[in-house]
C-alpha positions in Angstrom: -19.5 -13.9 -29.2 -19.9 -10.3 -28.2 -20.5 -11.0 -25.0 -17.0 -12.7 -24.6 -15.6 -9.5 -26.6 -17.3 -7.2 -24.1 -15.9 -8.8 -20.7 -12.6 -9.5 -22.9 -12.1 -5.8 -23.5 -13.5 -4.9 -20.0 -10.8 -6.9 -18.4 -8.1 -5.2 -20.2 -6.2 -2.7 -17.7 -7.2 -4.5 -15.0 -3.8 -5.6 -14.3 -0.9 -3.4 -15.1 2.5 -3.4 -14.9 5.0 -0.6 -15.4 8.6 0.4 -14.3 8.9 3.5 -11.7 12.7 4.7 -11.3 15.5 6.2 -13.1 15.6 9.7 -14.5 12.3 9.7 -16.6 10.4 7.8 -14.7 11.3 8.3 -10.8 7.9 9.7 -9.4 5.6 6.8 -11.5 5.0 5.0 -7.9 4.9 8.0 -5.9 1.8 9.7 -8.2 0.3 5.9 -8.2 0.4 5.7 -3.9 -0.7 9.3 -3.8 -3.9 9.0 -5.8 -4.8 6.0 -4.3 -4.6 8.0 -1.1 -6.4 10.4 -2.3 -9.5 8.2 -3.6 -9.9 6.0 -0.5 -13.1 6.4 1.2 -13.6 4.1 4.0 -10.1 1.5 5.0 -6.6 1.8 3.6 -4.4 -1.4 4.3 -0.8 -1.1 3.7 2.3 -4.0 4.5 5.4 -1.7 4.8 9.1 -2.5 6.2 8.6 1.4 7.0 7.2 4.7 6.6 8.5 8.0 6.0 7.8 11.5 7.2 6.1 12.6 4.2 3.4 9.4 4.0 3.2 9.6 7.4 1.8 12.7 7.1 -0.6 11.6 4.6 -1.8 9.1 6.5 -2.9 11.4 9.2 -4.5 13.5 6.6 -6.5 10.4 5.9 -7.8 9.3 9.4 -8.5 13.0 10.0 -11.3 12.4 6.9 -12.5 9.4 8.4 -10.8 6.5 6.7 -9.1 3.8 8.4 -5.7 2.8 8.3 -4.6 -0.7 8.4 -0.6 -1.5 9.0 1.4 -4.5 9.1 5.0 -3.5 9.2 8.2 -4.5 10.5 8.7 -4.8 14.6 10.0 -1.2 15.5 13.5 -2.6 16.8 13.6 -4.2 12.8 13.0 -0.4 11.9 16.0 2.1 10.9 16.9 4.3 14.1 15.5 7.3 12.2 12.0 6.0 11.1 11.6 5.0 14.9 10.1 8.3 16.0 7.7 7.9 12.9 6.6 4.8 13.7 6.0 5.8 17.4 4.1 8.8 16.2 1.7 6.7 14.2 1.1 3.8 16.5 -0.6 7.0 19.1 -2.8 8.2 16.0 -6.2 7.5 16.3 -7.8 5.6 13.3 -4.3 4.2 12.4 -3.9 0.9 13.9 -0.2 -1.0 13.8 0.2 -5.2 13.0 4.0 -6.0 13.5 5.2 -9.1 11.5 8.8 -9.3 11.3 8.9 -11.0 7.6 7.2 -8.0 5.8 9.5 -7.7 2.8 7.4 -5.9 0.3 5.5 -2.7 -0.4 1.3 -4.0 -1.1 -0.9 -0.5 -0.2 -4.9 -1.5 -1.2 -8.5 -0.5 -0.7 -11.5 -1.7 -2.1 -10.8 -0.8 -5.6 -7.4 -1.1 -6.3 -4.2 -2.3 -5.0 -0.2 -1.1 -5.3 2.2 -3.6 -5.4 5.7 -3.4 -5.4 9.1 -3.3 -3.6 10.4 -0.7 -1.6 8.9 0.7 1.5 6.7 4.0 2.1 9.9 5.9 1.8 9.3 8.9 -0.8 13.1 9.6 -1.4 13.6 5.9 -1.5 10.9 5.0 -3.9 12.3 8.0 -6.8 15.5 6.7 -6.6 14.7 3.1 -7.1 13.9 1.5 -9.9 10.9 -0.7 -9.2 7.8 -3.0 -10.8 5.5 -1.5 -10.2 1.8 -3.7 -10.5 -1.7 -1.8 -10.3 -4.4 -4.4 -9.7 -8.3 -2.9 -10.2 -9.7 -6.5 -10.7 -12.3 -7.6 -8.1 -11.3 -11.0 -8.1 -7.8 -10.3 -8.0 -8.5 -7.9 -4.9 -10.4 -10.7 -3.1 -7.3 -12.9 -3.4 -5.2 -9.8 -1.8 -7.6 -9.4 0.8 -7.3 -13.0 1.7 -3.4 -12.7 1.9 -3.4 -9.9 4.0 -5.6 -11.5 6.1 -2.8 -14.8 6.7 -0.7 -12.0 7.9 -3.1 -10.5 10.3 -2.7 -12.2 13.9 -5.4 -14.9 14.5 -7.6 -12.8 16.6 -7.9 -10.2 13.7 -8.7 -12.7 10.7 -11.8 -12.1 9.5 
């Protein structure tokens, strides 16, 4: 019986919802991206429709420390004229590497240890004044199954 208690309780948190958005609340998945950038050691994977100047920026910062960045985003004619120039920047980055799928719909920004999911885009301004779901997965098994969708988008030659 305390063995069930023990993985019962260590399970708890594993899987958390919470709202980001409206005047109290409107940096929630900002702070949640940000750390996650901040503890990612070796591969960052992210599905975007775009990316702004600020997380661009921070994704440089990244590869420039050795991690990996994974993208699968929207084709850059799908992308708004003024996130063009972004997008062009980060496909010449070294260490960031670009996947265009045209039904990317959703925000989903992982690594190893936890995964971000939510609506919206990479958009800072975008993302306070939204009001969003925001889920926080830290489950291993629940990562795996991530991993494995994110792989379906990848093309063919990529899957692993």
């Amino acid at each position: 019986m305390q063995n069930l208690e023990n993985k019962v309780l260590s399970l708890v948190g594993m899987v958390k919802f919470e709202s980001s958005g409206g005047p109290e609340r409107k940096n929630v998945l900002n702070e949640h991206l940000l750390e996650l950038l901040i503890h990612t050691k070796t591969q960052l994977n992210i599905v975007t429709t775009k990316i702004d100047k600020f997380y661009a920026t921070e994704l440089k910062r990244l590869t420039q420390k050795g991690v990996a960045v994974l993208l699968i985003m929207n084709d850059r004619s799908n992308i708004p004229k003024e996130f063009q120039e972004i997008y062009d920047d980060l496909k010449l980055t070294p260490g960031i590497k670009i996947i265009n799928n045209p039904n990317v719909r959703y925000l989903l920004v992982f690594n190893s240890e936890k995964a971000i999911y939510s609506g919206g885009s990479l958009d800072k301004d975008d993302l306070e004044k939204s009001i969003l779901i925001v889920s926080v997965i830290s489950e291993t098994s629940k990562l795996r199954k991530i991993a494995q969708i994110f792989n379906l988008m990848l093309p063919s030659f990529m899957r692993s």
